[in-house]
N, C-alpha and C positions, 0 to 999 in steps of 0.2 A: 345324671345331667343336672347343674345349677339351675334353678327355675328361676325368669326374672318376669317383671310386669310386665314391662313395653319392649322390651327386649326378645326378639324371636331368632334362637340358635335356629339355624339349617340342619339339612341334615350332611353328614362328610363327619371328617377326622378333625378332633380338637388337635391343636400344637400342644405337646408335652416337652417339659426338660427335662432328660436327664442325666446325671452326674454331670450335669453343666452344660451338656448339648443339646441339640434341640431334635425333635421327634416329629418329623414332617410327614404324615403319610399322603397317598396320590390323589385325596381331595381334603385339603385343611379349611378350616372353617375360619378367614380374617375378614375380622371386625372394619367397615369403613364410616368416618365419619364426612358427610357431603359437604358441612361448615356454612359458612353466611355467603353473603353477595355471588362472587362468581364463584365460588367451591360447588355451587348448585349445577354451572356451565362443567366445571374441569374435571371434575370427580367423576360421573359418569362417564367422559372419552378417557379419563385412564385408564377406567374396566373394561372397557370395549378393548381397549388395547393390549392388555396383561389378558385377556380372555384369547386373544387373535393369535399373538405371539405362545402362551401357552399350548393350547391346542396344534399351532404348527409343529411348535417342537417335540409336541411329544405323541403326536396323531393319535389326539382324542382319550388317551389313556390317562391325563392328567389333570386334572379342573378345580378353580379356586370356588371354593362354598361361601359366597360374599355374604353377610352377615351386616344390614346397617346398625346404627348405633347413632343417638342424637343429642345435642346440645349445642348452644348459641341457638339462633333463633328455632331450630325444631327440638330443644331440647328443652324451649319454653312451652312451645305449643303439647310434647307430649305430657310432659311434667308439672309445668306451669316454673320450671326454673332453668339457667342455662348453662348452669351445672349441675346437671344429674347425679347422685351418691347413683343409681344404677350402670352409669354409661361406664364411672371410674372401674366398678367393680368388673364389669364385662369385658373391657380393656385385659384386666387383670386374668379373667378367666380364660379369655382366647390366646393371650401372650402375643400374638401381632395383631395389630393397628396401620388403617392410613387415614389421613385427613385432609379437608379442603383448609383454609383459613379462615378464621373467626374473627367476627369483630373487636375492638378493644378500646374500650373508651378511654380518650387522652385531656380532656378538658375537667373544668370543676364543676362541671351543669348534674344535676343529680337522677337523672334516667338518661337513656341512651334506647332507640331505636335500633333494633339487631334486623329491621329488615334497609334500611338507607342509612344508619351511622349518624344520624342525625341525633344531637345530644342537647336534652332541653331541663328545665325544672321541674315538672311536672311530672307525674305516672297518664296514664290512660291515650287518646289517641296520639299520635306522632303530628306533631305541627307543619313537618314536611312532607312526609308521603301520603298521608291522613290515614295510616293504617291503625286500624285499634287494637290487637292481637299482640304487638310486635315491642313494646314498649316494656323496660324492666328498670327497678334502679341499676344506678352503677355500680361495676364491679372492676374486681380485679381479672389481669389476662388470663382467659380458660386457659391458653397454651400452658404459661407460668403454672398454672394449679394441677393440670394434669401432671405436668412434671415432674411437682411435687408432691400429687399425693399418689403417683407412682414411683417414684425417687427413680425418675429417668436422668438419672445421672449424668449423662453423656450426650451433648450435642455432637452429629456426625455432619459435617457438610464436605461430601468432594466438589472440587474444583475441577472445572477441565475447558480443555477449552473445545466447540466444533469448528471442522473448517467452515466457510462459507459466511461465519458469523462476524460481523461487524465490531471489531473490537479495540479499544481504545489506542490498547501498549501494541508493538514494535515489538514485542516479546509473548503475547499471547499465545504464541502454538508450542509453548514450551514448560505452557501453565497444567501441570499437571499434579495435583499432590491433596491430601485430606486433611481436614482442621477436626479434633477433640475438644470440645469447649466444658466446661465444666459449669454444669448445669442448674445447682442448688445453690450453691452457695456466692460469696461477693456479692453484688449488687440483687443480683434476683433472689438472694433469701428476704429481701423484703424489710429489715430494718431502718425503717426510713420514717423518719420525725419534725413533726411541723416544729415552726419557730415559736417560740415562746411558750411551746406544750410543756407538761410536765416531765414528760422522759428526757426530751431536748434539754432544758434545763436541769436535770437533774446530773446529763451528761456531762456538761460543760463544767458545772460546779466541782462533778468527781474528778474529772482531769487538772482543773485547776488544784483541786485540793492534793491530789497523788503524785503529779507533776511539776506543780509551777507555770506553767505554760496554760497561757490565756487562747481562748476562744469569743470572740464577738457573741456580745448576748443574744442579738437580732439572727442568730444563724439557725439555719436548721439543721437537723443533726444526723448521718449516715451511717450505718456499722456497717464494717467491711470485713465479713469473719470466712477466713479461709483457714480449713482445717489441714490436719496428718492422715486422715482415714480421708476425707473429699478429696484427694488432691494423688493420695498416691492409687486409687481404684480408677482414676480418669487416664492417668498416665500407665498404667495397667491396662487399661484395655487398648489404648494406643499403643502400646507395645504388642501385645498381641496382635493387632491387627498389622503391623509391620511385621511382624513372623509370618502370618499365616497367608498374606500377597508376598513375601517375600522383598519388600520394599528395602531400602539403603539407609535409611536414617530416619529418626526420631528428634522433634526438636523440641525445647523447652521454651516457651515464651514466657516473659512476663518484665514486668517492673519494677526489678528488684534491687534497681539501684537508689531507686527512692523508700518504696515501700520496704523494708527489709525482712519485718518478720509478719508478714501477710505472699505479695507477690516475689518475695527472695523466698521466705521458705518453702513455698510451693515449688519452684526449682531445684531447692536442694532436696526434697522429700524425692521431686522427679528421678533424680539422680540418684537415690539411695533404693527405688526400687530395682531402677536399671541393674544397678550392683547387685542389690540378695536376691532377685527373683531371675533375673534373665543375665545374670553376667557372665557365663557360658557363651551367650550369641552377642554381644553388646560389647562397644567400647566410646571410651569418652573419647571428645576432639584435643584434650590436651595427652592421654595417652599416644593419640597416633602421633601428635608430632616429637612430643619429648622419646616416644620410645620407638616409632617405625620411623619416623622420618617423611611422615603423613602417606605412607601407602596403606591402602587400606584393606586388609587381608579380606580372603576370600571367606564368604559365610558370612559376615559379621554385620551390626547393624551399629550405626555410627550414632550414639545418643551425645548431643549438643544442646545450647540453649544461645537466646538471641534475647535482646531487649527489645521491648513492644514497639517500641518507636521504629528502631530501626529495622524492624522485620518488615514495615511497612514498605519503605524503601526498596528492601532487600527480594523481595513478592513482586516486584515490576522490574529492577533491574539483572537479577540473575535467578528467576524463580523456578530454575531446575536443579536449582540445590537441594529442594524442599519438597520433601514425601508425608512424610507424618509431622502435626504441628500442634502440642497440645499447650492447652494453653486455660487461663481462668476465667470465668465468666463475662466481665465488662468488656476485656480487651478482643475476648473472643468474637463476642457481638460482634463490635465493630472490624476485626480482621474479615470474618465470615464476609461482608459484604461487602467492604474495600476488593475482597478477591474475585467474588463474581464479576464484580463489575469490570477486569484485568479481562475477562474473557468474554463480556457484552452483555451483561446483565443478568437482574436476581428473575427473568422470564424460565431460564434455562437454571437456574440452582437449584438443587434436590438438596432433602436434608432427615434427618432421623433422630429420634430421643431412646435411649437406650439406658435400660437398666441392666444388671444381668440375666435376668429372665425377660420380662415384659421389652418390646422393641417397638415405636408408635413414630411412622414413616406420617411425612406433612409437605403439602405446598409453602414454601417459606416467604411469599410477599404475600399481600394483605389482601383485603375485602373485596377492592373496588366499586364498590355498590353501583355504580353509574353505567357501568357494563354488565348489571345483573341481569341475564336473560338475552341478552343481545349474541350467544355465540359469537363470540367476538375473539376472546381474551388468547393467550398464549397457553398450552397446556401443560410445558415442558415443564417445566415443576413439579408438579405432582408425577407426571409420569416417571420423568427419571428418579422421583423419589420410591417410586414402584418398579425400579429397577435396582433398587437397592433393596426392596424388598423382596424380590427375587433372588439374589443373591444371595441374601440371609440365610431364605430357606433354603439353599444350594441348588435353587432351580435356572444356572448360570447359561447355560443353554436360550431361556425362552429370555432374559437379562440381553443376551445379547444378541437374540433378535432384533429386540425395542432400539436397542443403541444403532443397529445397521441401519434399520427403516428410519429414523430421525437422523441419521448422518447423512445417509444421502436425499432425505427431501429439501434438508439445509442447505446442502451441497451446490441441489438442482433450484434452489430459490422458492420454492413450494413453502412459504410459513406463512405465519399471523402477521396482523396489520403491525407491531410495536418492529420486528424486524425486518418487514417487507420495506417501510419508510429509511431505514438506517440505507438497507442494502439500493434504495433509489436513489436517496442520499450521494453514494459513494457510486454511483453512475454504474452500475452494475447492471446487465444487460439479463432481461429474461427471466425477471418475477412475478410472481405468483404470488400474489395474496388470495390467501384463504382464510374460513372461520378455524372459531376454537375441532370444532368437530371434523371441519376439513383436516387440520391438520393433523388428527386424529388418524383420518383414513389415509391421509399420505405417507404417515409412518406404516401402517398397514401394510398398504398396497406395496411398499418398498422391502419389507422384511427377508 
């Protein structure tokens, strides 16, 4: 067993891979991280609940060996940093992860407060909450770094919609399908250069001097590198994952009518995996019509691509075209959330980083700090990200317990204050608002 400082394995079955799959025995030991402000509320009723739901389904013969693991504000307190080199390596050692979410500081103030978000000049106590423990310089996003120095390649987010839920489109209960975002590279690898720096300058000069084509001195300067290996392992496992649920089609997003050889060739890489690896079960949308006549034989999975813009569009007015949707990092961001929001918000959106070994499940909206400790918040985020983490491990059984008991407390009006107001809103008769923890025991009690 790997010995760590602050890091205390339980006892149960570590997850193993092998030859590519994964080694589940009837108590695995997953890592969870609690995260900042409300991760402290949410994280806790998720285990209650993956604990509840487990144990039903498998009467007692099955139990997760929860393993904490810290950083952002407890990963200052144990460490004195709020990113631990232990917590990454732990991650790595258990191979599944879940997390609350973490603070991330967005301003130019040079410390940041990880227990209120408050972001000042100074190190030592917090000017806001007057905590003196909790104060660190600024950093870059933990999410972003675990990512990367797990090379969690794959952003997963399903889309769905529940009944009961208050949601925008006219077309919501038809919103059914999962986004692959590509997780390293474009925008989140990080090459990003002030104005007037030396790299910014140096960039601008080499493009003038290679190309001719001027660049504004006063600019600052962004590299957008999308690679042949990034691009076709993303599309790769969205393929697979369309095989292995059986799904109808794969699409390819991107921007390739501007960008040509960044977001075009990400599409045509898409496509050339489609061909040498899966072209036995795979066909293109210009195959079906130039050679079926667009029927679309039985078995097969329909690999297409859409421009980003238009998918936009296309995701509200006929978004049951759309199964698998992989797509590059910038555009993916903002698809991922344009689509929760198709089916009432990022309260209820689950999400997952995914390498090919290492899998690190997460509440995908933010902090809140103002709601820290108040049992207030929504939990659905992290749990159904814990239902994905269920499923990973093929524990689909106690996966859709959690889905029954959160459809029908939805159903019956039983939620958190962010959707009890929507649902009073829309004159809906016989709600029930409850805490983060209520909502907890209402999926529960409903399983």
């Amino acid at each position: 067993m790997v010995q760590f400082k602050e890091v205390q394995i339980p006892e149960g079955d570590l997850v193993e891979v092998r030859d590519g799959r994964l080694s589940i025995g009837d108590h695995p030991i997953i890592g969870y991280l609690r995260g900042d402000g409300i991760g402290l509320d949410i994280t806790p009723v998720m285990q209650q609940v993956v604990d509840s739901a487990v144990a039903k389904a498998y009467s007692g013969s099955r139990k997760v060996a929860w393993c904490p693991l810290f950083a952002g504000l407890e990963g200052l307190h144990h460490y004195g940093s709020e990113f631990p080199d232990e917590t990454v390596e732990a991650i790595r050692h258990l191979k599944i992860a879940i997390k609350g979410p973490f603070t991330t500081p967005i301003g130019e103030e040079t410390h940041v407060c990880l227990n209120c978000a408050h972001q000042q000049y100074h190190p030592g106590t917090c000017d806001k909450c007057g905590h003196d423990d909790s104060v660190c310089p600024r950093f870059r996003s933990i999410n972003v770094r675990l990512r990367q120095h797990l090379d969690l390649y794959a952003c997963v987010r399903p889309i769905r919609y529940f009944e009961g839920v208050p949601a925008p489109n006219k077309y919501a209960d038809k919103v059914d399908f999962i986004i692959f975002r590509e997780n390293t590279e474009d925008v989140y690898a990080g090459y990003d250069f002030e104005r007037g720096g030396d790299v910014a300058s140096a960039v601008i000069d080499l493009i003038e001097k290679m190309t001719g084509r001027k660049i504004r001195s006063d600019s600052g300067i962004g590299i957008k590198p999308i690679s042949v290996f990034g691009s076709k392992r993303l599309v790769r496992k969205a393929l697979k994952w369309a095989v292995a649920q059986k799904l109808p089609s794969v699409t390819l997003v991107h921007k390739g009518n501007i960008m040509k050889f960044t977001e075009g060739s990400f599409c045509k890489w898409g496509y050339e995996v489609a061909a040498e690896e899966f072209g036995d079960i795979t066909i293109t949308e210009k195959e079906l019509w130039e050679k079926l006549d667009g029927k679309m034989p039985a078995g097969k999975i329909l690999v297409k691509d859409r421009i980003a813009d238009s998918i936009f569009q296309q995701i509200q007015t006929r978004p049951d075209e759309y199964s698998v949707l992989a797509v590059p990092n910038l555009n993916g961001d903002y698809l991922s959330d344009a689509a929760i929001a198709l089916v009432g918000g990022l309260g209820l959106g689950p999400g997952a980083n995914m390498s090919d070994e290492v899998a690190l499940f997460e509440a995908t909206h933010g902090t809140a700090p103002k709601y820290t400790g108040m049992d207030k918040v929504n939990p659905g985020s992290i749990i159904l990200s814990a239902v994905m983490m269920l499923n990973h491990m093929g524990w689909n059984e106690a996966a859709d317990l959690i889905i029954k008991g959160m459809e029908a407390a939805i159903r019956e009006g039983v939620v958190t204050y962010d959707l009890a107001r929507l649902m009073v809103r829309e004159n809906r008769p016989n709600v029930t608002e409850v805490s983060c923890s209520g909502f907890g025991k209402a999926i529960v009690d409903r399983m």
